[in-house]
TORNU-624704 format. One record per atom (N, C-alpha, C, O, CB): residue number from 1; atom name; x, z, y. Coordinates in steps of 0.1 Angstrom, whole numbers. Each point is the difference from the previous one (the first is absolute). Last residue first. Glycine has a CB too. Layout:
// residues N
+-----+------+-------+-------+-------+
|  nr | atom |    xx |    zz |    yy |
+-----+------+-------+-------+-------+
| NUM |   CA |     X |     Z |     Y |
...
+-----+------+-------+-------+-------+
END
This chain:
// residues 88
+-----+------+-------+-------+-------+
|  nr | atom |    xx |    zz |    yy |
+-----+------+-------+-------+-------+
|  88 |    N |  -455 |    -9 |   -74 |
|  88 |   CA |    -4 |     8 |    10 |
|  88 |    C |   -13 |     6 |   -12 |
|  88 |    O |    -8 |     9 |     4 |
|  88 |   CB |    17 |   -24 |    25 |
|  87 |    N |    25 |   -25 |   -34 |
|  87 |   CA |    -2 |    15 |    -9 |
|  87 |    C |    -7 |    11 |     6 |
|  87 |    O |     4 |    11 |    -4 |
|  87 |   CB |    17 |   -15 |    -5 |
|  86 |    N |   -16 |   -38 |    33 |
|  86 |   CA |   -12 |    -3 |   -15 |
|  86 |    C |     2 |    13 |    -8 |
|  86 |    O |    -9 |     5 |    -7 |
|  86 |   CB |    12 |   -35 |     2 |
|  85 |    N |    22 |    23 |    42 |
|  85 |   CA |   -11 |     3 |     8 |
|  85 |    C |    -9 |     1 |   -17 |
|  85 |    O |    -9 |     8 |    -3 |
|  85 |   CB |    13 |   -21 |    35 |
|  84 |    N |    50 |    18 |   -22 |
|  84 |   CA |    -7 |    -6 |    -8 |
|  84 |    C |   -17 |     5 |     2 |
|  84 |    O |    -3 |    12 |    -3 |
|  84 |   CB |    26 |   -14 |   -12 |
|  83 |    N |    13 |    24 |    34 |
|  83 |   CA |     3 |   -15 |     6 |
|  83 |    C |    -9 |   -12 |    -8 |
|  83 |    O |    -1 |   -12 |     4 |
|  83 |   CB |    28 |    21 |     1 |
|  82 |    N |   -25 |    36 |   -14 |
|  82 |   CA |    -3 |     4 |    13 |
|  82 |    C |     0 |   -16 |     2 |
|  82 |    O |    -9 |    -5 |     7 |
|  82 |   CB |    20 |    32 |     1 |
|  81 |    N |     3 |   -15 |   -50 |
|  81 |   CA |   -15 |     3 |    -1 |
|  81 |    C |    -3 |    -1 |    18 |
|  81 |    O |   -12 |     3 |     2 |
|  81 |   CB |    11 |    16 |   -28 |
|  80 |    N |    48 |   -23 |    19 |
|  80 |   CA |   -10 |    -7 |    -5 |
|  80 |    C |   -13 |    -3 |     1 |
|  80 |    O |    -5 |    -9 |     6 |
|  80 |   CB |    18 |    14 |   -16 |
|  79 |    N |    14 |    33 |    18 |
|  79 |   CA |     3 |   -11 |    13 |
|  79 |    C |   -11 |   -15 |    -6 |
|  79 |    O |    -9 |    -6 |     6 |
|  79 |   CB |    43 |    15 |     2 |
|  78 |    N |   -33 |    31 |   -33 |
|  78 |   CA |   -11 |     3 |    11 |
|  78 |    C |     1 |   -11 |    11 |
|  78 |    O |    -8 |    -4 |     9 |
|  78 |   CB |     9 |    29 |   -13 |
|  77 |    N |    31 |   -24 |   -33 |
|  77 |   CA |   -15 |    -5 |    -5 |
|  77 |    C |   -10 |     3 |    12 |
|  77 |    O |   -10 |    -6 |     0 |
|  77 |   CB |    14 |    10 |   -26 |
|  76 |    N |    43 |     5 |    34 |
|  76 |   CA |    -3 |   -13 |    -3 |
|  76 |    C |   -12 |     1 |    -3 |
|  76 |    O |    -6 |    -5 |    10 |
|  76 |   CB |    25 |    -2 |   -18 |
|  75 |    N |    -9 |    48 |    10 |
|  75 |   CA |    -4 |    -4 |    15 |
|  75 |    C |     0 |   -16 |     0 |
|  75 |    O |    -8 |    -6 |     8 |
|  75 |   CB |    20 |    29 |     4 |
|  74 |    N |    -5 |     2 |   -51 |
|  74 |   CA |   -17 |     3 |     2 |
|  74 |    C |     3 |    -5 |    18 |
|  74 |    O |   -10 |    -1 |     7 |
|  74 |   CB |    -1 |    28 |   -29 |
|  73 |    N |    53 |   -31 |    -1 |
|  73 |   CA |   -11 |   -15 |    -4 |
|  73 |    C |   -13 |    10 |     3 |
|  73 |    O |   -10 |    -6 |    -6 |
|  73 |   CB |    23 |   -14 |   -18 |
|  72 |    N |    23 |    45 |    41 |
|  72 |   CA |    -2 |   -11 |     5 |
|  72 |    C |   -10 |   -12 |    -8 |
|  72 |    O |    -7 |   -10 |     5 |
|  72 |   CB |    30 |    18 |     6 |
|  71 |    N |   -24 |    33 |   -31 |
|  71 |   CA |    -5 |     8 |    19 |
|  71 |    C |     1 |   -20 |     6 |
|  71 |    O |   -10 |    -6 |     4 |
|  71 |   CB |    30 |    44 |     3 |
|  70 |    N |     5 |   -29 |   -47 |
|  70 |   CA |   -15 |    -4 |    -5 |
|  70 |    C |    -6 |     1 |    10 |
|  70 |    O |   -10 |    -8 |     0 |
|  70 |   CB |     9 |    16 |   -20 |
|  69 |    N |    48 |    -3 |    26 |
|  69 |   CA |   -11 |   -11 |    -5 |
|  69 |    C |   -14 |    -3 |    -3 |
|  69 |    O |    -8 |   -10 |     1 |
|  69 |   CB |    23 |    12 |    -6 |
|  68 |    N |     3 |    34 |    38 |
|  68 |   CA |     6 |     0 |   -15 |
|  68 |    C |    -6 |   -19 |     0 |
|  68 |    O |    -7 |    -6 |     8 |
|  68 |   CB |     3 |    39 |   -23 |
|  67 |    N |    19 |    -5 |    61 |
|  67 |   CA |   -14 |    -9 |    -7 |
|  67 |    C |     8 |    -2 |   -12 |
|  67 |    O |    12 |    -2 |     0 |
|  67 |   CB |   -28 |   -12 |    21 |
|  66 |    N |    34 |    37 |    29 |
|  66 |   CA |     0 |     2 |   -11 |
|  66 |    C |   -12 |    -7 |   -10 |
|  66 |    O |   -12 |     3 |     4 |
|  66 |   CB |    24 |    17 |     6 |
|  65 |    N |     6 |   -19 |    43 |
|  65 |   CA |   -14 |     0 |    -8 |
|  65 |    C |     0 |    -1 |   -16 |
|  65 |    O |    -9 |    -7 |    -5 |
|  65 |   CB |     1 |    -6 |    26 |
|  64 |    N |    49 |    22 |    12 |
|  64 |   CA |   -18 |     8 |     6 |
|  64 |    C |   -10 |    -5 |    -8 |
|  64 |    O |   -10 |     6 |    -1 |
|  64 |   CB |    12 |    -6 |    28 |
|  63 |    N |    40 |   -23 |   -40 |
|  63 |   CA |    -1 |    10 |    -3 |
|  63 |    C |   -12 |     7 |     5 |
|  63 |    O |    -8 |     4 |    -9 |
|  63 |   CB |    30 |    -8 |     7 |
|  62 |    N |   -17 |   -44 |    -2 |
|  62 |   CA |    -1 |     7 |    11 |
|  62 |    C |     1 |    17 |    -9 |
|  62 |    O |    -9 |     3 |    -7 |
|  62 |   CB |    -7 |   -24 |    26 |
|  61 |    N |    45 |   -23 |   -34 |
|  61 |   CA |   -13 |     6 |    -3 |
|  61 |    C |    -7 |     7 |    12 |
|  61 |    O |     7 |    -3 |    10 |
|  61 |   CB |     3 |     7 |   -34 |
|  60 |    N |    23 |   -44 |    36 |
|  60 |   CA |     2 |     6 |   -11 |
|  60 |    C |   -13 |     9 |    -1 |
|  60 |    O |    -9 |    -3 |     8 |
|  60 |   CB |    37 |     2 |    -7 |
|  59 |    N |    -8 |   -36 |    25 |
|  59 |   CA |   -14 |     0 |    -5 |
|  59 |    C |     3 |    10 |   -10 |
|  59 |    O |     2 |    -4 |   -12 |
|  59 |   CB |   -13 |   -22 |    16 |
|  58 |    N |    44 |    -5 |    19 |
|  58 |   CA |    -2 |    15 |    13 |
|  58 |    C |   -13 |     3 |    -5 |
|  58 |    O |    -8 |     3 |     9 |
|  58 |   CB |    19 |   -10 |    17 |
|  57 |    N |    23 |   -32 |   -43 |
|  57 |   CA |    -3 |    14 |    -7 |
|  57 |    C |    -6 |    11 |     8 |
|  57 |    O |     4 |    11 |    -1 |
|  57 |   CB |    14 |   -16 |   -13 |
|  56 |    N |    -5 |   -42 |    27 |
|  56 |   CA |     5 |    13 |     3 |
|  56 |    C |     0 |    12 |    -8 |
|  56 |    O |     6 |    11 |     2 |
|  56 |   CB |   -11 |   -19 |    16 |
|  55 |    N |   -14 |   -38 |   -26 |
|  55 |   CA |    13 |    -2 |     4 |
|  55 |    C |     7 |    15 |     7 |
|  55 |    O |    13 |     1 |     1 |
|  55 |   CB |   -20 |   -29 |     3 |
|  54 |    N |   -42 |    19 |   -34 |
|  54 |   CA |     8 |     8 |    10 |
|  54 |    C |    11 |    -3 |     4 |
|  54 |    O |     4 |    12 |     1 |
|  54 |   CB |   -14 |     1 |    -7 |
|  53 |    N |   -27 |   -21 |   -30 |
|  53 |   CA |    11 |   -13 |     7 |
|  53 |    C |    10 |     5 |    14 |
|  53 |    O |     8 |    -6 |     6 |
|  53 |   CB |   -29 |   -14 |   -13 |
|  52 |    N |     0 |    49 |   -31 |
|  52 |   CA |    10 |    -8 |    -5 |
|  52 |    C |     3 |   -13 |     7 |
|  52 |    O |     9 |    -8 |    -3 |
|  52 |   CB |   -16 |    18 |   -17 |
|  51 |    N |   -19 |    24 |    35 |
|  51 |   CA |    12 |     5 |    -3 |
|  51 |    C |     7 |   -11 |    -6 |
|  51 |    O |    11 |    -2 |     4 |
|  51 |   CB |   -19 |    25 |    -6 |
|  50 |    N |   -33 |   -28 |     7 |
|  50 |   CA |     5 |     1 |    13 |
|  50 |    C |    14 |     3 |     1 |
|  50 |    O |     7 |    -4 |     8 |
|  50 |   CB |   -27 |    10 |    -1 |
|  49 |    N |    -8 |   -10 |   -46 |
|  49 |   CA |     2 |   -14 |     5 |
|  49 |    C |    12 |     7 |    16 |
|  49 |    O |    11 |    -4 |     3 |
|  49 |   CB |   -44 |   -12 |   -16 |
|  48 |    N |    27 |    52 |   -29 |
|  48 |   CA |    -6 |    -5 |    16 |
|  48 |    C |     7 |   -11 |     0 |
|  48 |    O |    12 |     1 |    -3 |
|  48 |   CB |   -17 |    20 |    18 |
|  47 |    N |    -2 |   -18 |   -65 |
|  47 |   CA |     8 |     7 |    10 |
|  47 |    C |    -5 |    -6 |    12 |
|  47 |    O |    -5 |   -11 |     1 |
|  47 |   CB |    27 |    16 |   -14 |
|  46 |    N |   -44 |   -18 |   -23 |
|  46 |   CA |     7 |    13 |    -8 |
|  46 |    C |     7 |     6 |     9 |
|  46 |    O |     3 |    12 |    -2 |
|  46 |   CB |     0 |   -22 |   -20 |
|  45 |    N |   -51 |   -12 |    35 |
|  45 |   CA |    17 |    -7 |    -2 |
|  45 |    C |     1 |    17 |    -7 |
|  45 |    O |    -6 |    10 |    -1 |
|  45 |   CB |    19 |   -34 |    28 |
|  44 |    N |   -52 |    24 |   -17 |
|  44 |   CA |     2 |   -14 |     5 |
|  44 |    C |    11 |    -4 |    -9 |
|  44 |    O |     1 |    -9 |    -9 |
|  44 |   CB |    -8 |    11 |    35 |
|  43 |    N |   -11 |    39 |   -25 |
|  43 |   CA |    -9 |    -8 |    -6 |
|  43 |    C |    -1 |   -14 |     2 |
|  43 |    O |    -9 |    -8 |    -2 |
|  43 |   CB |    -1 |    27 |     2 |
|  42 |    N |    39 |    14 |    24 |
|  42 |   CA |    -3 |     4 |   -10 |
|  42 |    C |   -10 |    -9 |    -1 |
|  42 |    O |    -4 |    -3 |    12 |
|  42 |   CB |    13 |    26 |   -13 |
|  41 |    N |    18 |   -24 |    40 |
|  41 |   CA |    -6 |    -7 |   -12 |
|  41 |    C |    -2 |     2 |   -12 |
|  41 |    O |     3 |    -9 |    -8 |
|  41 |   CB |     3 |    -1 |    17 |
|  40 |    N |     0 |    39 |    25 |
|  40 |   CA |    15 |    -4 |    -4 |
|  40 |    C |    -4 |   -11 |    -7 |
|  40 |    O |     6 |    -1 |   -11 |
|  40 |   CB |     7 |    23 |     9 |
|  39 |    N |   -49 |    -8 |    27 |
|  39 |   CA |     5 |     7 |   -13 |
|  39 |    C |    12 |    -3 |    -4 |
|  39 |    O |     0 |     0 |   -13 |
|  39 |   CB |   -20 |     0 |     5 |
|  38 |    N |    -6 |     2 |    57 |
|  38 |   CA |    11 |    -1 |    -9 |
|  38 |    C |    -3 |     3 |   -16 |
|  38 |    O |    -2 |    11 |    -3 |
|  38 |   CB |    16 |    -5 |    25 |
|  37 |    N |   -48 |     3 |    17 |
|  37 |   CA |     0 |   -13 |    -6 |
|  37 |    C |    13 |    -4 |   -11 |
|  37 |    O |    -2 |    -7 |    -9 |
|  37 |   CB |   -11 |     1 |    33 |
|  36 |    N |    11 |    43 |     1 |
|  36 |   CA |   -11 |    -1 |    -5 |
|  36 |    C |    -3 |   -13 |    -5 |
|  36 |    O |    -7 |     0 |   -10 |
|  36 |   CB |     2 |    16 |    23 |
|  35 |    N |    42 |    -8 |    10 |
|  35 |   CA |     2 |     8 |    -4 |
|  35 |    C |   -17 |    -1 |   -11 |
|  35 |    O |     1 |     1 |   -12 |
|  35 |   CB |    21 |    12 |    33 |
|  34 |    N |     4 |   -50 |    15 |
|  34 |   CA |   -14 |    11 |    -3 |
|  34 |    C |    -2 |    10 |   -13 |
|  34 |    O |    -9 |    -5 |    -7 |
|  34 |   CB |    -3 |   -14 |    20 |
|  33 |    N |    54 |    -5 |    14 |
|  33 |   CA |    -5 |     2 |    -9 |
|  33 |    C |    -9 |     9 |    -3 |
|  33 |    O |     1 |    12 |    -2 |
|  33 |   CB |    14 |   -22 |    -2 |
|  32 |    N |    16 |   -21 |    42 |
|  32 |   CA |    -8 |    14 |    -5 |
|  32 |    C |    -9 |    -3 |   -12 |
|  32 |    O |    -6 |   -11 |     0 |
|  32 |   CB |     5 |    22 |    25 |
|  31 |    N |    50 |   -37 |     9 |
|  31 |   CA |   -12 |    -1 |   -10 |
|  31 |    C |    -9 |    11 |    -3 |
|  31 |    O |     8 |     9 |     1 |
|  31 |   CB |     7 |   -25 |    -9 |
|  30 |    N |     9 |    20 |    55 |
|  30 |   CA |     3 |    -9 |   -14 |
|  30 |    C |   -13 |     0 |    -8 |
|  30 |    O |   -12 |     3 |     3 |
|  30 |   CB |    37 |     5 |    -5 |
|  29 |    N |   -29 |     4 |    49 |
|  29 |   CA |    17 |     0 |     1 |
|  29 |    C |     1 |   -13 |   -17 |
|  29 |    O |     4 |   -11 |    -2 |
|  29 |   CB |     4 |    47 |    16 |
|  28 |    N |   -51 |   -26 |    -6 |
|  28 |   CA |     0 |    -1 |    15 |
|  28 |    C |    20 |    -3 |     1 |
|  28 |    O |     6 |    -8 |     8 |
|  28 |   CB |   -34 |    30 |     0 |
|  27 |    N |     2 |   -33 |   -50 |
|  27 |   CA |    -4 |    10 |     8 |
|  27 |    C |     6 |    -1 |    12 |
|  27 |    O |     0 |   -12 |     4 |
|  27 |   CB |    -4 |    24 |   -21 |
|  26 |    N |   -13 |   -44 |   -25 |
|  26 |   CA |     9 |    -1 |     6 |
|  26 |    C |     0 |    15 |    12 |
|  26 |    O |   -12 |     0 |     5 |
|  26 |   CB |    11 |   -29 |   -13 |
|  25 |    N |   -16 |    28 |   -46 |
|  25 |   CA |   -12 |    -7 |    10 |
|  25 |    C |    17 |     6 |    15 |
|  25 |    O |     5 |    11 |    -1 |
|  25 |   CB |   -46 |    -4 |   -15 |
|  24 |    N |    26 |    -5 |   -43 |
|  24 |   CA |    14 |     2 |    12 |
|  24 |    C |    -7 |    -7 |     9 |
|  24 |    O |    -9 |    -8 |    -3 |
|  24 |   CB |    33 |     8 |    -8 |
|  23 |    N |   -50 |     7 |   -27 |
|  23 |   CA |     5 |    14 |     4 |
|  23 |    C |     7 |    -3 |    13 |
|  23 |    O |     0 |     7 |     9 |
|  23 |   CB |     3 |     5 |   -34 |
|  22 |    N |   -29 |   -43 |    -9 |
|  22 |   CA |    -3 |    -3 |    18 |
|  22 |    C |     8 |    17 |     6 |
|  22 |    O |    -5 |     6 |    10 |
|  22 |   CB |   -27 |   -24 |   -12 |
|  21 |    N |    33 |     9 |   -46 |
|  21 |   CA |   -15 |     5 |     5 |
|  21 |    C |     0 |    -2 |    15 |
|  21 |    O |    -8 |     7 |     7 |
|  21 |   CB |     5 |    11 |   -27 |
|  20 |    N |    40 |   -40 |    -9 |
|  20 |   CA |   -11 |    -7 |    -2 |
|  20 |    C |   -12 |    12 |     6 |
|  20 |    O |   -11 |    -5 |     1 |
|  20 |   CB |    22 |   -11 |   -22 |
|  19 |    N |    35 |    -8 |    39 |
|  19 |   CA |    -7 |    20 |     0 |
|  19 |    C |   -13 |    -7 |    -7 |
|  19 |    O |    -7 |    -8 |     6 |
|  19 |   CB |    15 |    28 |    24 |
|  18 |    N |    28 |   -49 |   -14 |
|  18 |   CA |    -1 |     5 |   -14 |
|  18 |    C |   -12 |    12 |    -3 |
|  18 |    O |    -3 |     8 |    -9 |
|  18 |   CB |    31 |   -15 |     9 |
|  17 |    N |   -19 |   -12 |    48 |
|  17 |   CA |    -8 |    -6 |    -9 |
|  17 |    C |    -1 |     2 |   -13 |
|  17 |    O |   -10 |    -4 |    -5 |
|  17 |   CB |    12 |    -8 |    18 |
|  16 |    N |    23 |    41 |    16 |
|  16 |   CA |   -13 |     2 |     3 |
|  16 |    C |    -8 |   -16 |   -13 |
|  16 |    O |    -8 |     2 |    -9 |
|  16 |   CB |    15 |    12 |    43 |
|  15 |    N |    42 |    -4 |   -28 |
|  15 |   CA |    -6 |    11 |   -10 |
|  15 |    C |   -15 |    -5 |     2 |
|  15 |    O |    -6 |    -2 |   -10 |
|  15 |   CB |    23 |    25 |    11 |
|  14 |    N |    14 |   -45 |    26 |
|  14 |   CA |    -2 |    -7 |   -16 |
|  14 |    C |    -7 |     9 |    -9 |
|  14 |    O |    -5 |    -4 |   -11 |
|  14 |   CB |    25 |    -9 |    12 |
|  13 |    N |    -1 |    12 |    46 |
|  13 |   CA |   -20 |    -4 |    -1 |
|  13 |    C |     2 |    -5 |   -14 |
|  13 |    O |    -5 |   -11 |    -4 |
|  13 |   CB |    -6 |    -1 |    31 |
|  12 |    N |    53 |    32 |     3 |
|  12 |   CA |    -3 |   -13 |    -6 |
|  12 |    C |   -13 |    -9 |    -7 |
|  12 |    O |    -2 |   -12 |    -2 |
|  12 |   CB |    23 |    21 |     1 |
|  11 |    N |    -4 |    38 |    26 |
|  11 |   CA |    -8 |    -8 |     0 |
|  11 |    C |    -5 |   -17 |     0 |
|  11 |    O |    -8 |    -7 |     5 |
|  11 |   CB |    11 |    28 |     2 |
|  10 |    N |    28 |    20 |   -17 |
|  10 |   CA |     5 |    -9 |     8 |
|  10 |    C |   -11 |    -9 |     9 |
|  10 |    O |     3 |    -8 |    10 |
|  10 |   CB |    17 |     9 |   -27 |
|   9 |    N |   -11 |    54 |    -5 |
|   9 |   CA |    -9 |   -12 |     0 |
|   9 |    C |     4 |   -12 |    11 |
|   9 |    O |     2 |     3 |    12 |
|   9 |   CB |   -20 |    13 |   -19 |
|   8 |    N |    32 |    32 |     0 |
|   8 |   CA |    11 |   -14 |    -2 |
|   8 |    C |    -9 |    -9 |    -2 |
|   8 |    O |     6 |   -10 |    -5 |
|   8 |   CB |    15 |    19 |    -5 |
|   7 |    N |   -44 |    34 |    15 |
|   7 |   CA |     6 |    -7 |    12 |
|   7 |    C |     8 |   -13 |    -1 |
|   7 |    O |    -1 |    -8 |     9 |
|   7 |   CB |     2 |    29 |    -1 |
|   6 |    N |   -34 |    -7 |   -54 |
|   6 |   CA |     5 |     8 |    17 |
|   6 |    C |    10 |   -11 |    11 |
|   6 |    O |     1 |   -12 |     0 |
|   6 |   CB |     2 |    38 |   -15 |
|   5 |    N |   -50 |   -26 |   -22 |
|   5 |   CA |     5 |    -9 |     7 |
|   5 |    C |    12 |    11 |    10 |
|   5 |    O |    -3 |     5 |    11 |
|   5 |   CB |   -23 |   -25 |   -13 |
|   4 |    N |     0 |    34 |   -45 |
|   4 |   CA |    -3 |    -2 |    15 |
|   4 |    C |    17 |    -8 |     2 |
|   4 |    O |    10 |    -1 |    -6 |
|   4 |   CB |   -31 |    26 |    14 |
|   3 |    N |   -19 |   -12 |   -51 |
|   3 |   CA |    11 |    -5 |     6 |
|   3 |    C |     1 |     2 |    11 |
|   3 |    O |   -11 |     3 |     6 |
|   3 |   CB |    11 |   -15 |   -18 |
|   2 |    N |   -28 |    36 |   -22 |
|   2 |   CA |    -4 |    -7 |     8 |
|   2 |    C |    20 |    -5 |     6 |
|   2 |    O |    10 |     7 |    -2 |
|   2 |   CB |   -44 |     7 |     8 |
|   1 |    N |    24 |    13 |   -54 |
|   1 |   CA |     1 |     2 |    14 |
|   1 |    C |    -2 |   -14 |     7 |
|   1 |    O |     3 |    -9 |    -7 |
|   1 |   CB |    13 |    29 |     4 |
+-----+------+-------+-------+-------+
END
């Protein structure tokens, strides 16, 4: 599942630079997480970076979007293959 950002967000700006696919990006009230871009870091880290610097804990799963593992590293490798011009 893609992550999301809820209301007890304090907006301390520490999830957005850990994000290695560029997912958290600042929104109009709090932090937001592009759902398409999230893999929980699957193919990065063993656990969401975001989650683990969180002083609130306000990053838990998004339930509405359900994703196995394997669903998130085929969206790591497409984030890849997208950001890398020479695998084209």
């Amino acid at each position: 599942m893609a992550l999301i950002i809820t209301d007890e967000c304090i907006n301390c700006d520490v999830c957005e630079p850990v994000c290695p696919n560029g997912a958290i990006r600042e929104g109009e009230r709090i932090y937001v997480i592009d759902p398409d871009r999230c893999t929980e870091c699957v193919g990065h880290f063993n656990e969401p970076q975001c989650q683990v610097v969180c002083p609130v804990a306000c990053i838990p799963l998004d339930i509405a979007r359900p994703e196995t593992r394997a669903q998130l590293l085929a969206k790591f490798e497409r984030l890849q293959a997208a950001a890398d011009p020479a695998s084209a």
